[in-house]
N, C-alpha and C positions, 0 to 999 in steps of 0.2 A: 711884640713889636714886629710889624711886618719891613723887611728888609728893602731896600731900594736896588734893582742893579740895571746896569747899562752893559749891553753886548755890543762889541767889535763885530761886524760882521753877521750876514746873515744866508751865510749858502750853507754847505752840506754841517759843518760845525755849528753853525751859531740856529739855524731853524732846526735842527733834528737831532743834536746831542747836545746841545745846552739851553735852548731858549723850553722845551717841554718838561726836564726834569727840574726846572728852575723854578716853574709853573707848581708841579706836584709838589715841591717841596717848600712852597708856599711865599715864595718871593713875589713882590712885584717889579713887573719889567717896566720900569721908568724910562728907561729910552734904545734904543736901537741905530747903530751907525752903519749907514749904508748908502752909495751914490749909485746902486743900479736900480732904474725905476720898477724892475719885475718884481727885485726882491723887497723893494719899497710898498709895494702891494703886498707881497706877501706879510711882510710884517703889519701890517696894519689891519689885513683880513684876520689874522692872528693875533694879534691882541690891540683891539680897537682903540684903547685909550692910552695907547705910550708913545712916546713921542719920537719921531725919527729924526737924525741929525745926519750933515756931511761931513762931519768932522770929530776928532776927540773932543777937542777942546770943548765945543757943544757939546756934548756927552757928558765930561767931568763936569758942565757948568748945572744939572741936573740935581746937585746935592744926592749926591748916589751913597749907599753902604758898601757897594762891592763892583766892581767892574771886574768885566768877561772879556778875553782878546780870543776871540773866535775868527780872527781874519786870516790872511795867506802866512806863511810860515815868514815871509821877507818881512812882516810889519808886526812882530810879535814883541820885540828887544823896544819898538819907537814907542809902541801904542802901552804896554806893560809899564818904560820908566816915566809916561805920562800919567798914567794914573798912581805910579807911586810921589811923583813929585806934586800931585795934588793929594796927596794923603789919604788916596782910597786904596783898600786893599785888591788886591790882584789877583786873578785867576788866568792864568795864560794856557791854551791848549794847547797839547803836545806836537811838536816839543818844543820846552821852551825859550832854547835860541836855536838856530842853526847847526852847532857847534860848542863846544866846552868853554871858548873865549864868548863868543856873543850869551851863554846861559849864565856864565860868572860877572857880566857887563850890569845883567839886570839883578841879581841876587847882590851886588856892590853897592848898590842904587837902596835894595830894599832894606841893607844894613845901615847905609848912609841915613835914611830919610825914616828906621826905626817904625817904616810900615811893612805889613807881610805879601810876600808875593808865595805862590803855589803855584801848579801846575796841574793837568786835569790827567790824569794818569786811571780813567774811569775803570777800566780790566778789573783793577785792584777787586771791585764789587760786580765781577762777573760772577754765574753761578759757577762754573769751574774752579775758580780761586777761592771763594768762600768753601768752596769742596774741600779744596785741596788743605787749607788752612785746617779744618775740621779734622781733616784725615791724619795728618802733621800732629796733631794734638791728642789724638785717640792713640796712633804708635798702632793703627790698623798695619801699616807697612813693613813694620820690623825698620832696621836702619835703612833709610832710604840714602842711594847714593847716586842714582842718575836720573834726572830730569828730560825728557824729550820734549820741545814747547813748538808749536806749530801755525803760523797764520798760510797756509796754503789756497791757492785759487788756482783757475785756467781759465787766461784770458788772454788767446794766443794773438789777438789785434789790440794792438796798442792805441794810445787816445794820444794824439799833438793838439789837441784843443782841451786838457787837462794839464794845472801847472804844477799839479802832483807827478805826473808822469812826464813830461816834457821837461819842466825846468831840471838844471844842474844840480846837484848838490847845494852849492855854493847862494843860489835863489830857491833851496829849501824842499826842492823836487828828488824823487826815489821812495821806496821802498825801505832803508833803513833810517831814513826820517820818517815813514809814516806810520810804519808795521815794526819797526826795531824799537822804540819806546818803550811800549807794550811787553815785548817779549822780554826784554831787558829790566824790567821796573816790575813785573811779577818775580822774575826769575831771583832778583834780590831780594823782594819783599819777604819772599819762600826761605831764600837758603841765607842770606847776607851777604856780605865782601867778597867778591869775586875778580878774577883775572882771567884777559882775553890769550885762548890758547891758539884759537885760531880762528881765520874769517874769510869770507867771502863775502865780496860785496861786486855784483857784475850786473852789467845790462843784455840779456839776452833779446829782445825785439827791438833795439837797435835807439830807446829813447835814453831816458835814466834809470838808474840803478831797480833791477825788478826780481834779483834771485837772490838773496844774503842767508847766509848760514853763520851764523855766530856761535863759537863752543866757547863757556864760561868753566875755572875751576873757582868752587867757592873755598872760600879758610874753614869751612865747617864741616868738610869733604863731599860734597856732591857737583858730579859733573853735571853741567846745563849744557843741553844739545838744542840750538835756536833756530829756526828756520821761517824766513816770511817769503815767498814768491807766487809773482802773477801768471805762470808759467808751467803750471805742475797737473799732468793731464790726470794723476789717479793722489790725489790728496791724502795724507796719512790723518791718524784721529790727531783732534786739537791737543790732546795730553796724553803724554804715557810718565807715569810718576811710579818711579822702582825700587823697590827696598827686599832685603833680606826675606821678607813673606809673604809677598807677592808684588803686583803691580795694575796703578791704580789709573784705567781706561775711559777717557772721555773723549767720546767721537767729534761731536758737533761746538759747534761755536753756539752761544749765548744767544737766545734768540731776543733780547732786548733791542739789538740794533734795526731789525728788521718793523718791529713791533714799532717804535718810534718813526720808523722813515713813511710804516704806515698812519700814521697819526694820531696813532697810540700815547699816552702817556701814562706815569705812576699818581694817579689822582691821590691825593692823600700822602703822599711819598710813599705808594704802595701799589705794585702789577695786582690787579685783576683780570686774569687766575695767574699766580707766581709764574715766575720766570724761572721754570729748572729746567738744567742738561741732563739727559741722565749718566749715569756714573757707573763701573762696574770692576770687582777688582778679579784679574787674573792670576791663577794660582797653574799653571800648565792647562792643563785641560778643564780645570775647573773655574766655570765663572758662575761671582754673584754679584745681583745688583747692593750697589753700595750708598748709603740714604744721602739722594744731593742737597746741596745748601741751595735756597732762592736766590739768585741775584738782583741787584737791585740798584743802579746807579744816584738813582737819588738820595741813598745815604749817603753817597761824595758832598752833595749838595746839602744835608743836616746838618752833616759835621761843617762845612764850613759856615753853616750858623750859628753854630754853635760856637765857633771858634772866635766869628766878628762879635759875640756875645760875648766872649771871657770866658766860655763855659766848657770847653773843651780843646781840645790838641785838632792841630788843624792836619788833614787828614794825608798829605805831602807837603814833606820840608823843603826847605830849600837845596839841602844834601842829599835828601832822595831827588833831585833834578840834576844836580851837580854830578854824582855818581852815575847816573845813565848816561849823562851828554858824553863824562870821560871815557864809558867803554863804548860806548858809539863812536867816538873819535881813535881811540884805541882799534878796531874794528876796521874803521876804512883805511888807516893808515898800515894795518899788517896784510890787507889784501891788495896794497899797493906794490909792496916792496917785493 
């Protein structure tokens, strides 16, 4: 049975991290919401026979399997408990409220109305993480006890015509709404239950929040050392993962994202040729390459086929949402005080 789904939105979320691996994974895109006429075009150069709407309501009225809220972070809680009160299941992208109170607003909704809502938490099936997972389970590392996790860039001119960068917190703009997710929802997936020891969350180029450093203690003893900013003129590796017998180094970011904004997708729910970082584990002076996992977003996308099928665990709870939103709020509240 081929699935129905409707997407919210259709800018840098909904055309290039969800409308292609949705495609691969074998969905059809029954409709698309969108009132800007560019990206109206674009959806329709993209998939010729789906239907564009201005509204949810047109959207839900589509007879969907699955609805995507791919729009600005302010319309994720309106457009989410609409499609649960139409009894469609939900995929909201991260993250998915604002805050701890707006993310428990829509998972109330999804209890009340005994439909499931998720959140896109894609990282999860980076090649990194699937590394790291591998590496975790081999006990290559000896006791591993500090995590170093890194979204770093430099990008010392700031954008006021982005409402990632310009809006408040509060209208769902910064850096630890858009890069703290990520870091925070690997870093538990990794270790489990953790506590905010300490945090930074600050605007250095004078718009919203663009340098955040978050230090997690997990109950399973491993320190998480977290850092996302736009502002970092010599970038450290994306992973440094450290245990008792060495530590396990990966430089680069997953090149899936690039790959898609190219016009790439996983034909098949499958990168031709794979998507590996490579990996390499440090022992003092001794390094060797360590065998990377492929990443591959579009298993986010099976498994929630699976899941609207009965056929499997859906691939983020609603508690892995709940948990992030809380040390994100935890986070900007101790770099306050």
């Amino acid at each position: 049975m081929t699935l129905r789904v409707g997407i919210t939105g259709y800018g840098l979320a909904g055309r290039y991290f969800h409308a292609p691996l949705l495609k691969g994974a074998g969905y059809e895109i029954a409709g698309i919401l969108t009132k800007n006429e560019e990206r109206k075009a674009h959806a329709l150069a993209d998939f010729p026979n789906t239907t564009v709407v201005s509204s949810v309501e047109e959207l839900l009225a589509l007879d969907l399997d699955l609805l995507v809220v791919a729009t600005a972070n302010t319309a994720h809680a309106s457009e989410a408990i609409a499609g649960l009160r139409a009894g469609v299941p939900v995929v909201v992208d991260k993250p998915m409220g604002r805050d701890l109170k707006e993310t428990q607003s829509i998972v109330d909704v999804a209890n009340e109305t005994g439909v499931v809502v998720t959140t896109y938490f894609n990282r999860l099936f980076d090649s990194d993480a699937l590394t790291i997972k591998k590496a975790l389970s081999e006990g290559v590392l000896g006791n591993v006890f500090r995590l170093d996790s890194r979204f770093e860039r430099f990008r010392p001119n700031s954008n006021p015509n982005s409402w990632r960068e310009a809006n408040s917190a509060s209208d769902g703009g910064g850096n630890l709404l858009d890069l703290g997710p990520h870091l925070v929802s690997l870093a538990l997936n990794w270790f489990g239950p953790a506590e905010v020891t300490y945090a930074s969350v600050r605007s250095i180029r004078g718009l919203s929040d663009d340098d955040i450093v978050i230090n997690l203690k997990h109950a399973s003893g491993v320190d998480s050392y977290l850092s996302a900013s736009a502002i970092i003129g010599a970038d450290g590796p994306r992973i440094r993962l450290s245990g008792t017998e060495g530590s396990l180094v990966i430089k680069d970011l997953d090149y899936q994202e690039p790959r898609l904004r190219n016009g790439e997708y996983p034909a098949g729910g499958v990168w031709t040729p794979p998507s590996v970082t490579p990996a390499f584990i440090h022992r003092g002076d001794e390094i060797t390459e360590y065998p990377a996992e492929a990443g591959n977003y579009s298993l986010y996308y099976s498994q929630v086929a699976d899941a609207v099928a009965g056929k499997g665990a859906w691939p983020v709870t609603a508690d892995d949402a709940l948990a992030v939103a809380k040390i994100l709020d935890e986070a900007r509240a101790i770099s306050i005080r």
